[in-house]
C-alpha positions as CSV (number, residue, x, y, z in Angstrom):
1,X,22.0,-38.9,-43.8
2,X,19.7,-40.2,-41.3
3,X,16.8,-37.5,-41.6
4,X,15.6,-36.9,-44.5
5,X,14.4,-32.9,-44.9
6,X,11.1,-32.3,-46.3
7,X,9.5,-28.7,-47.3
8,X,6.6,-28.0,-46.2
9,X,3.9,-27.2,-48.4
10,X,1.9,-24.7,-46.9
11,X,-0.3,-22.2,-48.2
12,X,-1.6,-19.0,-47.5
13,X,-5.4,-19.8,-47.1
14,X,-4.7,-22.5,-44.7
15,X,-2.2,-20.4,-42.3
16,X,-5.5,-18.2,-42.6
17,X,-7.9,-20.9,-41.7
18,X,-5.3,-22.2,-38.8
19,X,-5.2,-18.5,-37.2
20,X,-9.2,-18.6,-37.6
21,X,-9.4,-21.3,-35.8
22,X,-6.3,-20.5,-32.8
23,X,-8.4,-16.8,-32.1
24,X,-12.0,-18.4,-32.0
25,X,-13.3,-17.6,-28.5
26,X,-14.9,-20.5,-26.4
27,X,-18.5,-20.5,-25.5
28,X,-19.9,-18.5,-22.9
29,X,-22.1,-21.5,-21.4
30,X,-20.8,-24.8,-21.2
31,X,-21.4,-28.0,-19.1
32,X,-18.1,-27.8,-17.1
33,X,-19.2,-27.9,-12.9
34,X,-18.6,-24.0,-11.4
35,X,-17.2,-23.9,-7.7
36,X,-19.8,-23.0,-5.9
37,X,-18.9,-22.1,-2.0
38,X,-22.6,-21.7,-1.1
39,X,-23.2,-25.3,-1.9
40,X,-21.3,-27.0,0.8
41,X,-23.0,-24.7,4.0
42,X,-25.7,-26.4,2.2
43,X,-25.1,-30.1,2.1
44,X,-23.5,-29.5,5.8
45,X,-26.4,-28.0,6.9
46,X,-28.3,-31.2,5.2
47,X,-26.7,-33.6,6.3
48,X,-27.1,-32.3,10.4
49,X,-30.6,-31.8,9.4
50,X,-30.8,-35.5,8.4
51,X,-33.1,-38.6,9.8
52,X,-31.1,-40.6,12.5
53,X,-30.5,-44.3,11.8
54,X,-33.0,-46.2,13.4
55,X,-31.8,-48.4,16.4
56,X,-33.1,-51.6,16.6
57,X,-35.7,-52.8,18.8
58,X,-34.5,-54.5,22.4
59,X,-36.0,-57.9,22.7
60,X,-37.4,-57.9,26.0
């Protein structure tokens, strides 16, 4: 036979511990970016509202 079947070895406290750990909720803050639609009016609006290149000077 080509496979071997092993038992597993399993026991009750850590199925518990596993299903602990599957139904713990996630944090209610984390560091993850949020979509924020305001945000691009606001760069738009920035960069219209921003300094023009300066041209450079004619000789004359």
């Amino acid at each position: 036979m080509l496979a071997q079947e092993t038992p597993l070895l399993v026991s009750s406290t850590d199925t518990a511990t596993l299903c602990t750990a599957m139904v713990e909720p996630e944090a209610a803050l984390s560091d993850a970016p949020v979509y924020a639609p305001q945000a691009a009016g606001v760069l738009l609006l920035l960069a219209l509202l921003s300094p023009k290149e300066p041209k450079e000077p004619k000789d004359k």
